[in-house]
C-alpha positions in Angstrom: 30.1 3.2 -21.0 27.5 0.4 -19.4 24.3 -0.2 -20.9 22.0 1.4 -18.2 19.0 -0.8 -19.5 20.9 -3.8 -19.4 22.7 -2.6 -16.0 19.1 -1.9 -14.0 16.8 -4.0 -13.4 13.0 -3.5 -14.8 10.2 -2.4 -12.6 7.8 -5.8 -14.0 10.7 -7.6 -12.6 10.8 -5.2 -9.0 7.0 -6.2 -9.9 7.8 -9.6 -9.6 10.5 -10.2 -6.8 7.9 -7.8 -4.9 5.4 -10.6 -5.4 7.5 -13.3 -4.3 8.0 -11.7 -1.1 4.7 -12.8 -0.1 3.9 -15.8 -2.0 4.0 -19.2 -1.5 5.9 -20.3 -4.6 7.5 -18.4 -8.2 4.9 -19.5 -10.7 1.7 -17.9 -8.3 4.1 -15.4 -7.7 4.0 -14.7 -11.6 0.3 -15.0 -11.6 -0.6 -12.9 -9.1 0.7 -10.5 -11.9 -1.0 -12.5 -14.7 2.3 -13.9 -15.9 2.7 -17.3 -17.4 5.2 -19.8 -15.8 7.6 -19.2 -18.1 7.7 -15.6 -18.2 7.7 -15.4 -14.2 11.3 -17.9 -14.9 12.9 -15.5 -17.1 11.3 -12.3 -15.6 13.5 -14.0 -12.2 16.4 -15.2 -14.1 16.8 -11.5 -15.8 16.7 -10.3 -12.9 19.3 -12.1 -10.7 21.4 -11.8 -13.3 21.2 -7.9 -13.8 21.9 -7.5 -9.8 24.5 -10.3 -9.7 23.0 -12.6 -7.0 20.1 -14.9 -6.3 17.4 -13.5 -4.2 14.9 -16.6 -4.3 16.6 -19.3 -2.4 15.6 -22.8 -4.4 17.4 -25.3 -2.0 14.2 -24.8 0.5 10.8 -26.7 0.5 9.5 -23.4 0.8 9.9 -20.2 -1.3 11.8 -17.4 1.1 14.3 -14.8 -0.1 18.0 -15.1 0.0 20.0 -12.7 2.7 20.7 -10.3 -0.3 16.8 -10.8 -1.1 15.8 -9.6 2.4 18.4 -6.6 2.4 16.9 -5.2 -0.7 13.2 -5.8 -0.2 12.5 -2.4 1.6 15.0 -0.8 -0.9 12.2 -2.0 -3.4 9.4 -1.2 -2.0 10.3 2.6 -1.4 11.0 2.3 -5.6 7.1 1.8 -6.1 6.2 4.6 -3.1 8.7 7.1 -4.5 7.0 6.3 -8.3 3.4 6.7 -7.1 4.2 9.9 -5.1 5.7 11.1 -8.2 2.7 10.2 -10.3 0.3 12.4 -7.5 2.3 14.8 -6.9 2.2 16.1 -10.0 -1.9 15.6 -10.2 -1.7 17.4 -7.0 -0.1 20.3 -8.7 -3.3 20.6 -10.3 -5.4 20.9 -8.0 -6.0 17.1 -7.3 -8.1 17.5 -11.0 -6.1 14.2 -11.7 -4.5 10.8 -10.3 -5.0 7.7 -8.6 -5.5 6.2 -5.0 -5.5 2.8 -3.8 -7.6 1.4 -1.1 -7.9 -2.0 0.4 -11.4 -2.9 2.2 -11.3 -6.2 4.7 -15.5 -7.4 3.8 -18.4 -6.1 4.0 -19.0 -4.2 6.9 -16.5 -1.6 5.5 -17.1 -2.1 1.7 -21.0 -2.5 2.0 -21.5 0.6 4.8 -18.0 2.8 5.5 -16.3 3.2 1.9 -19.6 3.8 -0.2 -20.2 7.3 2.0 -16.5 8.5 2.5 -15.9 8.0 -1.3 -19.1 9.5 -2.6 -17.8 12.3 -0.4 -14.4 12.5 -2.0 -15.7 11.6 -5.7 -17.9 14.8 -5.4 -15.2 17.2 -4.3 -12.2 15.4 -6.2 -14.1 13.8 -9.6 -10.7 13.8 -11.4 -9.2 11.1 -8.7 -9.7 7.0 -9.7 -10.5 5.6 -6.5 -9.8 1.7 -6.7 -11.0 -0.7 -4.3 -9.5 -4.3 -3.1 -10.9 -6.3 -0.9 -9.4 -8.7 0.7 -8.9 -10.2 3.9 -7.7 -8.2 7.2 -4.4 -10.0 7.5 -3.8 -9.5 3.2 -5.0 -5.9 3.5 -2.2 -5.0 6.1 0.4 -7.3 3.7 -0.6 -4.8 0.8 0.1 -2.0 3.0 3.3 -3.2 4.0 4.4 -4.1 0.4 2.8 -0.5 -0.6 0.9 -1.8 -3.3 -2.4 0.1 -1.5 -2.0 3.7 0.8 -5.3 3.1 2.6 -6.8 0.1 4.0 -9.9 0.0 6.1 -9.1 -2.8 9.1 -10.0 -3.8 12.2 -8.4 -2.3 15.5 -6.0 -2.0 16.8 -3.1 -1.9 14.3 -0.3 -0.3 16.0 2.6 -1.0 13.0 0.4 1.6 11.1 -1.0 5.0 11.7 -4.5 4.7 12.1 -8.0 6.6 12.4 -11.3 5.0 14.0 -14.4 4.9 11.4 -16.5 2.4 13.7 -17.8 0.1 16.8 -19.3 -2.1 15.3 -21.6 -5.1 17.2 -21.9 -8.6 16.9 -25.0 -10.1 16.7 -26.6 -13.3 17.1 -28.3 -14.4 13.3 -31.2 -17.0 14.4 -34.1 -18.7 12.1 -37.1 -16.9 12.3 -39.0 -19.2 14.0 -36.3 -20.2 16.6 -37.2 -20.4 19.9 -34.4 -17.9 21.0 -35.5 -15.7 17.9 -38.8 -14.5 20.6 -36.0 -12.8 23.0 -34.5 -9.3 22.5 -31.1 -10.5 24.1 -29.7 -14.1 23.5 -27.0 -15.2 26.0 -23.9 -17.3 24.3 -25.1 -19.8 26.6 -28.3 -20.3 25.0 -26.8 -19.9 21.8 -24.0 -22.5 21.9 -26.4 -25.1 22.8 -27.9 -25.1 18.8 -25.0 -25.8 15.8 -23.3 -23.4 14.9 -22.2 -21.9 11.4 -19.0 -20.1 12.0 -17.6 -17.7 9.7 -14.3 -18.7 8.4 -13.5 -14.8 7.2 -12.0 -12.0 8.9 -14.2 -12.1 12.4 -13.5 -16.0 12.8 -10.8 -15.3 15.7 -13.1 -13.0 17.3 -16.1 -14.7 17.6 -14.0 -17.8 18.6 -12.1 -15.4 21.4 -15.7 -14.8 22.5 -16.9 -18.1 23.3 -13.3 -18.7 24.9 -13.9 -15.8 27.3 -17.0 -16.7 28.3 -15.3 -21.1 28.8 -17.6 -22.0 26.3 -17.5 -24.5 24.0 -20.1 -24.4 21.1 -20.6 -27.2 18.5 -19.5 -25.8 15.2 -21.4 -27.7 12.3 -20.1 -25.1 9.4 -17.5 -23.1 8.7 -18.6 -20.4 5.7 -16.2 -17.6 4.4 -19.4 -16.1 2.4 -21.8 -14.3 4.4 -24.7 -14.7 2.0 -23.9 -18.5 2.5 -24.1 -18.1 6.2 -27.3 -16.1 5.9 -28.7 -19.1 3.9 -27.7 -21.9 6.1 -28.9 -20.1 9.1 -32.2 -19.3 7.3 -32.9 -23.4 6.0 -32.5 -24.2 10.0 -28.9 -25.2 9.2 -27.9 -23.8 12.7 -27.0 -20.6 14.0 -24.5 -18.0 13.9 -22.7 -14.5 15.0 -21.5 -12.2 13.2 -20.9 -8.1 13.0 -24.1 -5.7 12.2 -22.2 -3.7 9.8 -21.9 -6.4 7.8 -25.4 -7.8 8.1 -28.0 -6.5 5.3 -31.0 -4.8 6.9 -33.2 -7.9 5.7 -32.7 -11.6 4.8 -36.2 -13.6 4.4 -35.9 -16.2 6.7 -33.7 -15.2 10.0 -33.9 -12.8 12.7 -30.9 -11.1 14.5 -30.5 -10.1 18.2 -28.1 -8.6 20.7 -25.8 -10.5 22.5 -25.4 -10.9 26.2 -22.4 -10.3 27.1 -22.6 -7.7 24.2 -19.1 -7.8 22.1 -17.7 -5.4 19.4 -15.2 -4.5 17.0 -13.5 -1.3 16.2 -12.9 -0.7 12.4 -10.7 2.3 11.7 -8.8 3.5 8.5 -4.5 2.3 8.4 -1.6 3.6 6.5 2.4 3.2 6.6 2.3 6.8 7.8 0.0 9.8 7.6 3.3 12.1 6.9 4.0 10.7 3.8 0.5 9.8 2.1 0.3 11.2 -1.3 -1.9 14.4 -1.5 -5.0 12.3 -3.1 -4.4 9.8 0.2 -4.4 12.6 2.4 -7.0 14.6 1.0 -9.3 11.0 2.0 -7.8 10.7 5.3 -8.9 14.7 6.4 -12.0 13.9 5.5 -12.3 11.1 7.5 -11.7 12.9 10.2 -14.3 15.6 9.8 -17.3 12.3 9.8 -18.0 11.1 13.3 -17.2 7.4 13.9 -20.3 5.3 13.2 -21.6 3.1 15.9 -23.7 -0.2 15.7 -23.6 -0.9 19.7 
């Protein structure tokens, strides 16, 4: 009779050739999982060799799966959804008194002002549950989603690969010095605004606020591009330039700048996503009903 542990293959290395799906090379691979270089070469080797075929391809400049690779990815990935259902299903046998949930959050304006309230919620009626939180950027968050290593993420809209419910509109604003000359008007026209430099946020609402100025055939002279919005804040606030970005995100005060509505006025929608509401785990979809029961939050 086979060895069944030497015959199947570990989940650290499903772990692993999960991780190189969506990696740019084996040894960050490995570290994404906090293995060394040499432990993410055997982990691999082990692993190929357990299932009888390569599924890294090393001939490329790149680091892509082999065919058999590709076949077995979504075989994989319902391994780790079929364990973590497992895992809160039982807690849910309980009563939800135990278990675990995972939940991806693009930035601030969801982290900052839409999680804190939903899971203070959720925390008070389910304190048994550990709630973790990832942020991440939009485009990572859905990754994580797909590769199931989070149920939950809270995005921007639309997402139509995922099942998804609104949480908010959410407005852009223009962020100006305080003692602009624009800063003494309620409304400031992109116009007016793309005459001054601009600091541009190189995070998640980039490609909007760059659509924006495209609608509008406008063309404004970037000076900065800042992924930290504390750093943006600061620039703006030293007469660096000036800058949009989304009210949700914005705290209520920063010494030194001024924000004001936009003209034309622009928005985001921000909603919760998930593979599919059917088949959320009961802590998942004990979140997702109560997000349904809050009204979705408007900035505009």
């Amino acid at each position: 009779m086979p060895d069944i542990a030497q015959s199947t293959p570990t989940l650290r290395q499903l772990e692993l050739f999960l991780s190189l799906a969506s990696s740019d090379g084996i040894a960050s691979a490995g570290a994404r999982l906090g293995m060394t270089p040499s432990a993410t070469s055997h982990a691999l080797r082990a692993l190929e060799t357990v299932l009888g075929t390569a599924v890294v391809d090393r001939n490329g400049s790149h680091l892509a799966l082999t065919h058999a690779g590709q076949l077995i990815l979504p075989h994989v990935r319902d391994v780790f959804m079929a364990l973590h259902l497992v895992q809160t299903t039982a807690a849910a046998s309980a009563g939800l008194k135990t278990g675990k949930l995972r939940i991806g959050s693009f930035g601030p304006s969801s982290s900052l002002n839409l999680l804190p309230p939903l899971l203070e919620k959720f925390k008070a009626r389910y304190p048994g549950i550990e709630v973790y939180v990832t942020e991440k950027p939009d485009a990572e968050i859905e990754q994580d989603l797909v590769e199931k290593r989070i149920e939950i993420g809270v995005v921007t809209l639309p997402k139509a690969q995922f099942d998804t419910h609104p949480l908010a509109v959410d407005e852009f604003v223009a962020v100006l010095p305080e003692q602009h000359p624009l800063a003494a008007r309620a409304t400031v026209s992109l116009k007016d605004l793309a005459a001054y430099p601009l600091v541009l946020t190189h995070a998640g609402s980039q490609e909007l606020v760059s659509r924006l100025f495209a609608r509008s055939e406008i063309r404004p002279t970037v000076t900065h591009e800042l992924s930290q919005l504390l750093s943006i804040l600061e620039f703006v606030a030293r007469g660096q330039g000036v800058s949009i970005i989304a009210a949700l995100a914005a705290p209520a005060r920063f010494e030194g700048v001024v924000y004001r509505s936009l003209a034309p006025r622009a928005s985001r929608r921000i909603g919760l996503a998930c593979l599919s509401e059917k088949r959320l785990s009961p802590a998942a979809w004990a979140l997702w009903q109560q997000a349904k029961t809050l009204p979705a939050k408007k900035t505009a």
